[in-house]
C-alpha positions in Angstrom: 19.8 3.7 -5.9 22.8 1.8 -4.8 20.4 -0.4 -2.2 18.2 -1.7 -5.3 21.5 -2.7 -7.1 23.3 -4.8 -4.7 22.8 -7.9 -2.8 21.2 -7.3 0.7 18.9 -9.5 1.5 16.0 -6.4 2.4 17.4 -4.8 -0.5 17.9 -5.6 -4.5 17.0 -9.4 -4.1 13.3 -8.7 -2.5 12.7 -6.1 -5.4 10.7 -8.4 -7.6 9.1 -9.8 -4.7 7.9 -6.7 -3.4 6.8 -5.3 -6.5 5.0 -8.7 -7.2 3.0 -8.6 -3.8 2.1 -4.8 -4.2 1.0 -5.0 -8.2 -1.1 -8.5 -7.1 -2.5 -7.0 -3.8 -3.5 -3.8 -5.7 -6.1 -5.9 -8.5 -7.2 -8.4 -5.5 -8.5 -5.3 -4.0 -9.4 -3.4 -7.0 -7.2 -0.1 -5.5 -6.0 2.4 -7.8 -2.8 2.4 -5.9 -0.4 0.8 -3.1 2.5 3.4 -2.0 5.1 1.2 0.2 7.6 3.2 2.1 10.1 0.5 2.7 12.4 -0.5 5.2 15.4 -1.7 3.6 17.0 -2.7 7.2 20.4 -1.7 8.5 21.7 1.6 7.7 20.2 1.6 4.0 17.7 4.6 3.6 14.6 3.8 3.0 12.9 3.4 -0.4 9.5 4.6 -2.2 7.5 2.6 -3.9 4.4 3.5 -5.6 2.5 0.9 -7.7 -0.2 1.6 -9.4 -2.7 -1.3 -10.2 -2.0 -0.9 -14.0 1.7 1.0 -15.8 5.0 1.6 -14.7 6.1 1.2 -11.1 8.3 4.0 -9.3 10.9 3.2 -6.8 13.2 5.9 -5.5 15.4 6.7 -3.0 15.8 10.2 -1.8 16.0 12.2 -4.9 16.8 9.1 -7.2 13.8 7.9 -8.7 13.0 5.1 -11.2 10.6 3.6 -13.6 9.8 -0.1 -14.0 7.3 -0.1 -17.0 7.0 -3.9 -16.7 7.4 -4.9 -13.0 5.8 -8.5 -13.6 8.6 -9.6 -16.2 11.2 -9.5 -13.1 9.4 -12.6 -12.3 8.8 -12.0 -8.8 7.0 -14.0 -6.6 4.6 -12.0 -4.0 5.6 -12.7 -0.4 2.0 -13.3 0.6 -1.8 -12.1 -0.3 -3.4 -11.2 2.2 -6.6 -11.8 2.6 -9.1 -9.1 0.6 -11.6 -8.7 -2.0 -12.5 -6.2 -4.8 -16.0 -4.2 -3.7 -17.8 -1.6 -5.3 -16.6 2.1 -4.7 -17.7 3.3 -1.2 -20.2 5.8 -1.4 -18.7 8.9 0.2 -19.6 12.4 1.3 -16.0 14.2 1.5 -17.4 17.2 3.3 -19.0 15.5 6.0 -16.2 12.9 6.2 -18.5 10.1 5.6 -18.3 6.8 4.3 -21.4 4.2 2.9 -20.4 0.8 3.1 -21.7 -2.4 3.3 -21.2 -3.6 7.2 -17.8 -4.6 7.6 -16.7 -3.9 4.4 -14.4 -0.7 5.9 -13.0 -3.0 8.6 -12.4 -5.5 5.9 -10.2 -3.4 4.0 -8.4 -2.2 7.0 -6.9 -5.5 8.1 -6.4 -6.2 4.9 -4.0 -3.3 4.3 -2.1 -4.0 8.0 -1.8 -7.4 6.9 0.2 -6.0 4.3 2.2 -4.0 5.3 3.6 -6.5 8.1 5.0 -8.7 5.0 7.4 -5.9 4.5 8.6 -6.0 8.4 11.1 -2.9 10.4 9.5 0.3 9.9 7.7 -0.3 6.6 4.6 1.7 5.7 1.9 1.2 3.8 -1.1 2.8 1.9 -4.1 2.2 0.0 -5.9 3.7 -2.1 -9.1 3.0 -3.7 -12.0 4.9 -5.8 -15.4 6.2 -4.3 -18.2 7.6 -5.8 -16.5 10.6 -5.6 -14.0 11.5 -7.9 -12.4 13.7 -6.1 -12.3 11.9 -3.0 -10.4 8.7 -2.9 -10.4 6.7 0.3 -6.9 5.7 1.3 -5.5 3.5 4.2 -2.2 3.9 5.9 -0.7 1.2 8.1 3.0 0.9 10.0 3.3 -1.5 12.6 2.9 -0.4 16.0 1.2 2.5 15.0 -2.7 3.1 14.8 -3.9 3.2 11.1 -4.5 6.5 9.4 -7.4 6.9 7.2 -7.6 10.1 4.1 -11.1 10.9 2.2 -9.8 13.1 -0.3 -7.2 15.7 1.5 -9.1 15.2 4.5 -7.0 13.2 7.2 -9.0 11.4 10.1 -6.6 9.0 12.9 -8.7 6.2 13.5 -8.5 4.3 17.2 -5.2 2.5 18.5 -6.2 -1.0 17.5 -8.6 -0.6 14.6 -9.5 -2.7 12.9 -10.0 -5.5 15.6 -8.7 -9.2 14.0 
């Protein structure tokens, strides 16, 4: 995990400040989870990070992995909150690939996770996931810049339209 140990600037140094923007995005938005894949810049690989809303954090890189049990006392500072709030769990029907939402609410949720993920910059990616009335089927959504956003309902994988959601 040499990258989270030195000095780059996309590297070790932005460490607290990215597990500060994920951990605080994650209760803003009342998701279970925020998984960054993160471009560390240059020829570093990239790292994992998957953050929870509540316990240890895990960043690895390739088969390297690592626990932070307390990401908040590296005192980071998040790089930004974008704009999102907590709403109830979206009532879902997994088998039909359906999703009952108040209007705009999905939308919502979707800029707010591309918004994201363009804090981290290069060829970050990020997802989100949140709880439904379905056990079972949590709705996540996956964002990279340049790329249209993907959306999963359990293990079921839909590709939503090049420029979704608009604003």
């Amino acid at each position: 995990m040499a990258a989270w140990t030195g000095d780059e600037d996309r590297g070790a140094a932005r460490l607290p400040a990215v597990l500060a923007t994920l951990r605080s995005f994650a209760a803003r938005a009342g998701a279970t989870r925020v998984t960054l894949l993160y471009d560390q810049g240059g020829d570093l690989p990239p790292a994992l990070v998957d953050c929870p809303n509540t316990g240890p954090v895990v960043v690895g890189e390739g088969e390297e992995q690592r626990a932070i049990a307390d990401p908040d006392a590296l005192g980071g500072r998040a790089l930004g909150e974008p704009h999102v709030h907590a709403l109830p769990p979206f009532d879902v029907d997994a088998a039909e690939g359906r999703i009952t939402a108040p209007l705009g609410a999905l939308e919502s949720h979707g800029r707010a996770v591309r918004d994201l993920g363009a804090l981290f910059g290069g060829r970050s990616a990020v997802s989100v996931e949140w709880p439904t009335t379905d056990p079972e089927a949590p709705l996540t959504l996956a964002s990279r810049a340049g790329e249209p956003m993907v959306a999963a309902l359990g293990d079921a994988q839909f590709d939503l339209p090049d420029g979704w959601p608009q604003g």
